[in-house]
Structure formats: structure tokens, C-alpha cells
C-alpha positions as CSV (number, residue, x, y, z in Angstrom):
1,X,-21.1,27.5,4.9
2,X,-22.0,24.3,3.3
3,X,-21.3,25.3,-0.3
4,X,-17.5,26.5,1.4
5,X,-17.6,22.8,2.5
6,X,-17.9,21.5,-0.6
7,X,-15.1,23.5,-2.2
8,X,-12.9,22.2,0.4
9,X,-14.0,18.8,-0.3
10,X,-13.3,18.8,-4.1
11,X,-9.7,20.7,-3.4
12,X,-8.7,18.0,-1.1
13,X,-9.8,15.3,-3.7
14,X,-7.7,17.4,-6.1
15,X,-4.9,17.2,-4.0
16,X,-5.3,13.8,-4.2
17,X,-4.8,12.9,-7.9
18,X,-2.0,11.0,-8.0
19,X,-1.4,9.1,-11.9
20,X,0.6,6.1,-11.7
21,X,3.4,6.0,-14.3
22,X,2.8,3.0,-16.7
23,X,6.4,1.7,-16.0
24,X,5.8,1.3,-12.0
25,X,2.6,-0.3,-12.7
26,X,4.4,-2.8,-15.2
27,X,6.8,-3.6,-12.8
28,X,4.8,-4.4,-9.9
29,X,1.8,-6.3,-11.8
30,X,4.5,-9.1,-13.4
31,X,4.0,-10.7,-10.1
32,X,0.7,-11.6,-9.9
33,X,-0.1,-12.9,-13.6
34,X,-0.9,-15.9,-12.4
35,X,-3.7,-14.0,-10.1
36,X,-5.3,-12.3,-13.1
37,X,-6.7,-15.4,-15.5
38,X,-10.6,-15.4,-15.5
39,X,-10.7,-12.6,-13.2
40,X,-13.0,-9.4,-12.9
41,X,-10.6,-6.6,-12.2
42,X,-11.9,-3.3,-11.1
43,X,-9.9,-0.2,-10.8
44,X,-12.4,2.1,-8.6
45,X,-10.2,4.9,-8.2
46,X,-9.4,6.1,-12.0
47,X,-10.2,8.2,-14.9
48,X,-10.1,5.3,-17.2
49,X,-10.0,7.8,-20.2
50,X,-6.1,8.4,-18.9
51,X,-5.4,5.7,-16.3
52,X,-2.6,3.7,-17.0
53,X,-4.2,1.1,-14.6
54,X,-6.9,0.8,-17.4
55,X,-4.6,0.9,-20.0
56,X,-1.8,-1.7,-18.5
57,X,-5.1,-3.7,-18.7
58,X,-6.2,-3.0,-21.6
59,X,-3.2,-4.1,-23.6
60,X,-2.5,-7.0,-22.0
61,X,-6.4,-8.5,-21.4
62,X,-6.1,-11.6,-23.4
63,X,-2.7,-12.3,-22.6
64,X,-3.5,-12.4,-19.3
65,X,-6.9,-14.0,-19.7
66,X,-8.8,-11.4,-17.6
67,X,-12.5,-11.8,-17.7
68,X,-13.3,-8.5,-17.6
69,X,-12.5,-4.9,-16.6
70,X,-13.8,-2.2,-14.9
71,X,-12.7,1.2,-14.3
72,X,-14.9,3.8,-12.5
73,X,-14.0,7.8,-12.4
74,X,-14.7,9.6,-9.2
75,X,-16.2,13.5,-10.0
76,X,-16.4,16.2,-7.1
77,X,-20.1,17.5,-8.2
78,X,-21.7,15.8,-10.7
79,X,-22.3,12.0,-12.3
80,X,-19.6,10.0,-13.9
81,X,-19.0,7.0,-15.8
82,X,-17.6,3.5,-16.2
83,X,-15.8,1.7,-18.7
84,X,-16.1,-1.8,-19.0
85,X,-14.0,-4.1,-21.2
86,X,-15.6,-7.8,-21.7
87,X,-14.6,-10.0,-24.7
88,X,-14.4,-9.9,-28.3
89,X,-18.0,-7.8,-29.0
90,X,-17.7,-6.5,-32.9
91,X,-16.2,-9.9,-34.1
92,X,-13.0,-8.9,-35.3
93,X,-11.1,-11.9,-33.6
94,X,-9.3,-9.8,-30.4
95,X,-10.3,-7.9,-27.9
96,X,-9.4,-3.7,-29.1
97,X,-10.7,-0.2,-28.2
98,X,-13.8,-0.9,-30.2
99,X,-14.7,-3.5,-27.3
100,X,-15.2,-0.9,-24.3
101,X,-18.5,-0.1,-23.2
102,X,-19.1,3.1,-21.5
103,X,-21.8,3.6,-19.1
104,X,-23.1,6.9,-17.3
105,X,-23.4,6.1,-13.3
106,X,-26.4,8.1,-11.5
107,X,-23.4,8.9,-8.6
108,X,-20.6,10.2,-8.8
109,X,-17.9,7.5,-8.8
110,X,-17.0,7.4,-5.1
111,X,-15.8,4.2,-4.2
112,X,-18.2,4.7,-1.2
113,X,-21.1,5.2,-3.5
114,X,-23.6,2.2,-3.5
115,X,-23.4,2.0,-7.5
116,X,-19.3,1.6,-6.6
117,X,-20.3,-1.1,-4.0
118,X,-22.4,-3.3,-6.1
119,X,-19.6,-3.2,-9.1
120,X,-17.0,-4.4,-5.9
121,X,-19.0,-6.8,-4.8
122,X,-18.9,-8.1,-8.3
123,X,-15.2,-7.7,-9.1
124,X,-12.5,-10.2,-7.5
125,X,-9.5,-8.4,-7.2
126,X,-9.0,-4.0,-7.1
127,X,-6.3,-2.7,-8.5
128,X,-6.0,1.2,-8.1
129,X,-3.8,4.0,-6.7
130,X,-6.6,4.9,-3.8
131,X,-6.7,8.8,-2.5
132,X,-3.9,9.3,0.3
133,X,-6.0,10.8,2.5
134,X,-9.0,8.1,2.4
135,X,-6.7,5.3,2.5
136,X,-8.2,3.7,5.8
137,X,-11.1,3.9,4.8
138,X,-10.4,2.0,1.6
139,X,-8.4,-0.5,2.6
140,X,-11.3,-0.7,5.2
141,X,-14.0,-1.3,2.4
142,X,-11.6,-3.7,0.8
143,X,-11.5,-5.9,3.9
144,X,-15.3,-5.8,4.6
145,X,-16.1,-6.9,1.3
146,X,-13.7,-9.6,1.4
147,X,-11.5,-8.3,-1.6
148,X,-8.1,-9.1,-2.8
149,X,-5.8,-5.7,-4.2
150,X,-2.9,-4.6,-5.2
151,X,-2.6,-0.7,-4.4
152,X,-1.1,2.1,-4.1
153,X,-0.1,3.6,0.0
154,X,2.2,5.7,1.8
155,X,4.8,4.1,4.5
156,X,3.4,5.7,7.2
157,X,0.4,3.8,6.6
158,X,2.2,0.7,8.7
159,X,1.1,2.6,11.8
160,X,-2.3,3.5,11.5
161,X,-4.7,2.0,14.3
162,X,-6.7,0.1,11.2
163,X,-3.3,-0.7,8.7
164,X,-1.2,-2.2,11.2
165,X,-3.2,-5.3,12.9
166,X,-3.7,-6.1,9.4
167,X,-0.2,-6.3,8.9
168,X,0.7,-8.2,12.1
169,X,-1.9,-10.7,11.2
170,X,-1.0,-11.0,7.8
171,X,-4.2,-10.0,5.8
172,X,-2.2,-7.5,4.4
173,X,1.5,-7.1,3.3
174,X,3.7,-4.9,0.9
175,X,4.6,-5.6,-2.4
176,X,7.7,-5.8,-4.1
177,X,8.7,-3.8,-6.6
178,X,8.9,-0.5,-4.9
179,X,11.7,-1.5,-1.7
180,X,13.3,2.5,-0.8
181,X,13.5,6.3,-2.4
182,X,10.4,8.1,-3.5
183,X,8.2,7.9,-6.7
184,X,7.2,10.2,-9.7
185,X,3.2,10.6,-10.4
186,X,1.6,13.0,-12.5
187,X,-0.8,15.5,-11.5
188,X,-3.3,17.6,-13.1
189,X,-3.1,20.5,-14.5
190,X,-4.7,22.7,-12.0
191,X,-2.4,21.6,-9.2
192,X,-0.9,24.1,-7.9
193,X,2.7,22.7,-7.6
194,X,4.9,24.6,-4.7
195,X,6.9,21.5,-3.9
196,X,10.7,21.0,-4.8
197,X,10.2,17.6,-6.1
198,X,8.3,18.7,-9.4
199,X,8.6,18.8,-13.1
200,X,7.1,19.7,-16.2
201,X,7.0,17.6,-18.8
202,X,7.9,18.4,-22.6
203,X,3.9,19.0,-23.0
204,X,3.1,20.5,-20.1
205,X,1.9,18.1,-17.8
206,X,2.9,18.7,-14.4
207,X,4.5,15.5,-12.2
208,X,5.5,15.6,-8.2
209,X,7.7,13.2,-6.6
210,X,6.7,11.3,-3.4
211,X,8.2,10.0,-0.6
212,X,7.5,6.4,1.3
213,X,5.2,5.0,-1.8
214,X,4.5,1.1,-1.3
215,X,3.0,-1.5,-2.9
216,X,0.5,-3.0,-0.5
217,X,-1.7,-6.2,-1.5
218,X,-2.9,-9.4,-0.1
219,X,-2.1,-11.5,-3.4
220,X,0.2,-14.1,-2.6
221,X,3.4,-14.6,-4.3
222,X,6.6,-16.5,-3.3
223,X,8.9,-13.7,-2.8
224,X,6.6,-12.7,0.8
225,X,7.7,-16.7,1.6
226,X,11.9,-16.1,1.3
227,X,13.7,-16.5,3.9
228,X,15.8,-13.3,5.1
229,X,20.1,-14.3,5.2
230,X,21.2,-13.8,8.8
231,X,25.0,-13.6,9.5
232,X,25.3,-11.3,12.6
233,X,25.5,-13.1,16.2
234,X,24.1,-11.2,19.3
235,X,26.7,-9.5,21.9
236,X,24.7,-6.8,24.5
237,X,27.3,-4.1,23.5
238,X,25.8,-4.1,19.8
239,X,22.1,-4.7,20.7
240,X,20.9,-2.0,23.3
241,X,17.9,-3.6,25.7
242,X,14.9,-1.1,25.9
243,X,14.7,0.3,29.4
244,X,11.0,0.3,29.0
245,X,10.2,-2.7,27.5
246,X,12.4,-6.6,27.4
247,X,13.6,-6.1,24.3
248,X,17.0,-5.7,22.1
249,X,17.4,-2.9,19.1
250,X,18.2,-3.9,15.8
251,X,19.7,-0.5,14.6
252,X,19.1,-1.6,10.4
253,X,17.1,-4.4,9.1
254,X,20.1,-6.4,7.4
255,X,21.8,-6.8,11.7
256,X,18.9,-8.6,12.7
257,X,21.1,-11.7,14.7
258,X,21.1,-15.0,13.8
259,X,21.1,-16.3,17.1
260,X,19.1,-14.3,19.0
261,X,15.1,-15.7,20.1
262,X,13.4,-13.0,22.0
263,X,11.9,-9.6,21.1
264,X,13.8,-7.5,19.0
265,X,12.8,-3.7,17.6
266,X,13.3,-3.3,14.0
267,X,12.7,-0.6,11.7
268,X,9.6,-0.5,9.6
269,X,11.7,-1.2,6.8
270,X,11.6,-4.9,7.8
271,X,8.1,-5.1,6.6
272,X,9.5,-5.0,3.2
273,X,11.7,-8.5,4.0
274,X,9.0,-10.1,6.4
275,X,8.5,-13.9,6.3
276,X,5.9,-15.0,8.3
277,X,7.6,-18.3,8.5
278,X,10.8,-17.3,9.3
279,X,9.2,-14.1,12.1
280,X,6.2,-13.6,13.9
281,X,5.2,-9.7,14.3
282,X,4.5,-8.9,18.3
283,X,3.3,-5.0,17.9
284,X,4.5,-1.5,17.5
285,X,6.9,0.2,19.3
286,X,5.4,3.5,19.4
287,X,1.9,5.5,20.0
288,X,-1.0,4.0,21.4
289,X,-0.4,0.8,20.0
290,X,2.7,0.6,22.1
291,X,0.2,0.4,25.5
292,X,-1.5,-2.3,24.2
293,X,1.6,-5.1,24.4
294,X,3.2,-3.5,27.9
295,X,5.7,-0.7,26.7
296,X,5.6,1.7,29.2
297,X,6.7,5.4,29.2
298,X,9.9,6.3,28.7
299,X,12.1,9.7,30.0
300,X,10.3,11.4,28.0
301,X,6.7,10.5,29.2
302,X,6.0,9.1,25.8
303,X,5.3,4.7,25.3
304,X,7.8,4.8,22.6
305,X,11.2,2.0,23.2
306,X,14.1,3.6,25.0
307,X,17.8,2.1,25.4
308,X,21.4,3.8,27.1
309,X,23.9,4.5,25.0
310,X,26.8,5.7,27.5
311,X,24.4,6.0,30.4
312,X,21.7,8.3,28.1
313,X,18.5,7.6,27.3
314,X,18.0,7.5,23.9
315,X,14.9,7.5,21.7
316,X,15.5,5.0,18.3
317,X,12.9,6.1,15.3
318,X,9.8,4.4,15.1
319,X,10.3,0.6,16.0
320,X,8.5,-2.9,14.8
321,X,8.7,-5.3,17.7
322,X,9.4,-8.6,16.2
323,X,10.2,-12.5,17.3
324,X,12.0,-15.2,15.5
325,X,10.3,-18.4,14.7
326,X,11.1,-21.6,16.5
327,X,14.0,-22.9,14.8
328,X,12.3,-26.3,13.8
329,X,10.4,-24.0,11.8
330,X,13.2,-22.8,9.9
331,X,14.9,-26.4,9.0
């Protein structure tokens, strides 16, 4: 039974290999330069033989004045390693491949492990594409060692129990390069690919497309601080109120009224665009979390928002309750 256990375990962490393609990576990291110089950057959840985490790094250490980097590589039944990049150790002038130290952990690389802990403890900001399926639980380990990051999610993390009071109270937030559509990453070569959004590449290796992949970090940058252009005014004909909750729908993100001041529902796309100047977030819509700010059930026995449209109740798709600023505050 227990040795069954453990093959389930090590399929599921299979299943969970997702490489990031170098080019999303670049795209997202040209944000946060400023975050990197004289820091310790750890990537906790790669194989930092073929992580193009490590080697985004890598190239561009003393241009971006990193400290130092660390990469750790998680194995289902036996020890791994690190890789640890520092300064200039054989004297030729730069930093180069002939600078990386490897080291043989006693563990296995789990960023649960207590080797793993100690190197976060020492490392000031984790940058990593964490395992789908354990993402609460890093983002959890993240937050109790007081950590900032730049990783890797799904969408449908917004309305976990653990992901979304982070968001509402803005301790976490999503990034920016990645704003709609899905995202290519590379698997190995024992997955088992069934899905319709695969390929294989010119030598072999196998890559999936996902859906719903965000950015999420808690490094600031001024693009979280724009304010979003409104142009549409409020008439009760275009914004529904809940029946179940005093609140308007906001069908799509971009009709959010300009001169409207009470609760609205938005979609969770309006995460991407939030300002936490310009709105303040008041809960979700939906779930469990829905009881905890009043919504009661609707006509279908369920706390999710309801609204008429011609006298029938309808159900909108997963809703973000939100609240404008005062408008002092936007001046």
C-alpha cells in the first residue's frame, strides 16, 4: 500500500513539470530589474541543469548585479542537488559557467524540506514556476517566511480560501506580462501527452499549452499603480442589481462606470487592471467566501450573485465584488 503511495506521489509530481519558455520569462522579469541588484535569488522549484529560470539568470547576473543564485532540483526518491552561482571565483574577470558551484543536498529538493527552508530563509526574492497542484501551499511558505516572488499560477488560483485574502489585502497581485489566452511549457519526456493543445518539437521534446497562466508577485512596479480609463456612466437598464446581494453587475471589465460609488461585481479579469488607489476589493462573489460579506442564496440555493434579466433569474460567471475610491482620492 504505501509503496503504491509513493508511485502516485512521484506521478503527480510528474504531472507537474511544467518548463517555462525563456521568452515568457524575459518578458515578465524586465519589470523588476530594479528589484534584482545585490540580491539572493533562489529558484526552489527547478532543474537548474535545464531551467531557463537559472539560465535567464545566469546570463544576465552582472548586468543585473544579482548577488547570488540559487537553484534547487526537487527528486521523487532520492537526494538532489543545488547550483549556486556567486561572483567571479577562477579570476577570469566575469562571472561564466566555470563560476557554478554544485552541491549534493541530503533531501530531496522539496521546497518543504528543511535543507530548502534554510536556503529560503537566506534568499530575498523566489523566482520559480511552483507545482500547480502545491501552489497554496507555496505561496503559503512564501508568506510565512516573509518572502518577495515572482511565480508562476493558474487563474483559478484568485479564489482559493488562502490566495484570495491575499489578494484583497494586497500582499499579493498579478503580474503583467501575461494579461489573456493560454501559454506553451515544455514537459518531459515521459509525459504521457493526451491533450489537444500539444506539440512536438523538431527534437523531440514534447510541449502542452495551458490555460489561465498568470504572473503573480508581490514586487512592486508602477504599472499595479495606473489608473484604469473610465468612460461609461451608470443607467439601471445596463447595470443589473443582484437580487441577493446590493450590488450592480459590470458585465466586462473595460464598462466599469465612471460615475457609479457603490458595490459593483466584476469579473476576475479585473484583477489584471486593479489599482488599489483608484478601487478597494470588498470580497468574492461566489463559494464560501461569498457568506462571509452577506451574499445570501440565490434561486438556485447556491451564495453565488444573482440579477433579472426580463423577469429571470440569472447566474453571471464568477464575480469580484469591488468599490470605487473616494474621489478625493483620485484627483
Amino acid at each position: 500500500m504505501a509503496k503504491n503511495a509513493d508511485l502516485n506521489k512521484a506521478s503527480v509530481a510528474k504531472k507537474d513539470e511544467f518548463y517555462t519558455q525563456l521568452t515568457d520569462i524575459e518578458k515578465e522579469m524586465r519589470y523588476y530589474t530594479e528589484h534584482f541588484k545585490g540580491k539572493t535569488i533562489f529558484c526552489n522549484c527547478d532543474d537548474p541543469e535545464t531551467s531557463n529560470f537559472w539560465l535567464y539568470f545566469e546570463l544576465n547576473f552582472e548586468k543585473l548585479g544579482i548577488k547570488k543564485l540559487i537553484a534547487t532540483h526537487y527528486e521523487t526518491d532520492k537526494p538532489s542537488y543545488k547550483l549556486e552561482l556567486m561572483a567571479d571565483i577562477d579570476g577570469d574577470g566575469k562571472v561564466s559557467k566555470r563560476d557554478i558551484i554544485r552541491t549534493t543536498l541530503k533531501q530531496n529538493g522539496d521546497f518543504r524540506s528543511p535543507e530548502c527552508i534554510d536556503i529560503l530563509k537566506e534568499a530575498d526574492i523566489v523566482i520559480t514556476n511552483p507545482p500547480f497542484s502545491l501552489f497554496r501551499e507555496f505561496v503559503a511558505t512564501l508568506m510565512e517566511y516573509n518572502k518577495k516572488f515572482i511565480i508562476i499560477g493558474n487563474m483559478n488560483a484568485l479564489h482559493y480560501k488562502e490566495i484570495f485574502p491575499l489578494i484583497q489585502d494586497n500582499k499579493m497581485w498579478l503580474g503583467i506580462s501575461i494579461r489573456n489566452g493560454d501559454r506553451e511549457f515544455r514537459v518531459p519526456d515521459s509525459y504521457h501527452i493526451t491533450a489537444v493543445g500539444f506539440r512536438i518539437g523538431e527534437n523531440g521534446e514534447k510541449y502542452i499549452r495551458v490555460k489561465g497562466v498568470r504572473w503573480y508577485t508581490n514586487l512592486e512596479t508602477k504599472h499595479r499603480h495606473e489608473y484604469m480609463i473610465l468612460y461609461k456612466t451608470y443607467t439601471p437598464d445596463a447595470y443589473p442589481t443582484y437580487t441577493n446581494f446590493d450590488a450592480i453587475d459590470v458585465d466586462k471589465v473595460a464598462d466599469v462606470p465612471i460615475d457609479y460609488y457603490g458595490i459593483m461585481g466584476v469579473p476576475d479579469t479585473f484583477i489584471q487592471e486593479y489599482n488599489p488607489e483608484q478601487f478597494e476589493i470588498i470580497g468574492l462573489g461566489c463559494g464560501d467566501m461569498a457568506k462571509t460579506i452577506g451574499i445570501k442564496k440565490n434561486h438556485r440555493g447556491r451564495t453565488d450573485l444573482a440579477y433579472l434579466f426580463d423577469g429571470v433569474p440569472k447566474c453571471p460567471y464568477s464575480r469580484i465584488l469591488i468599490r470605487r475610491k473616494d474621489k478625493a482620492n483620485e484627483d
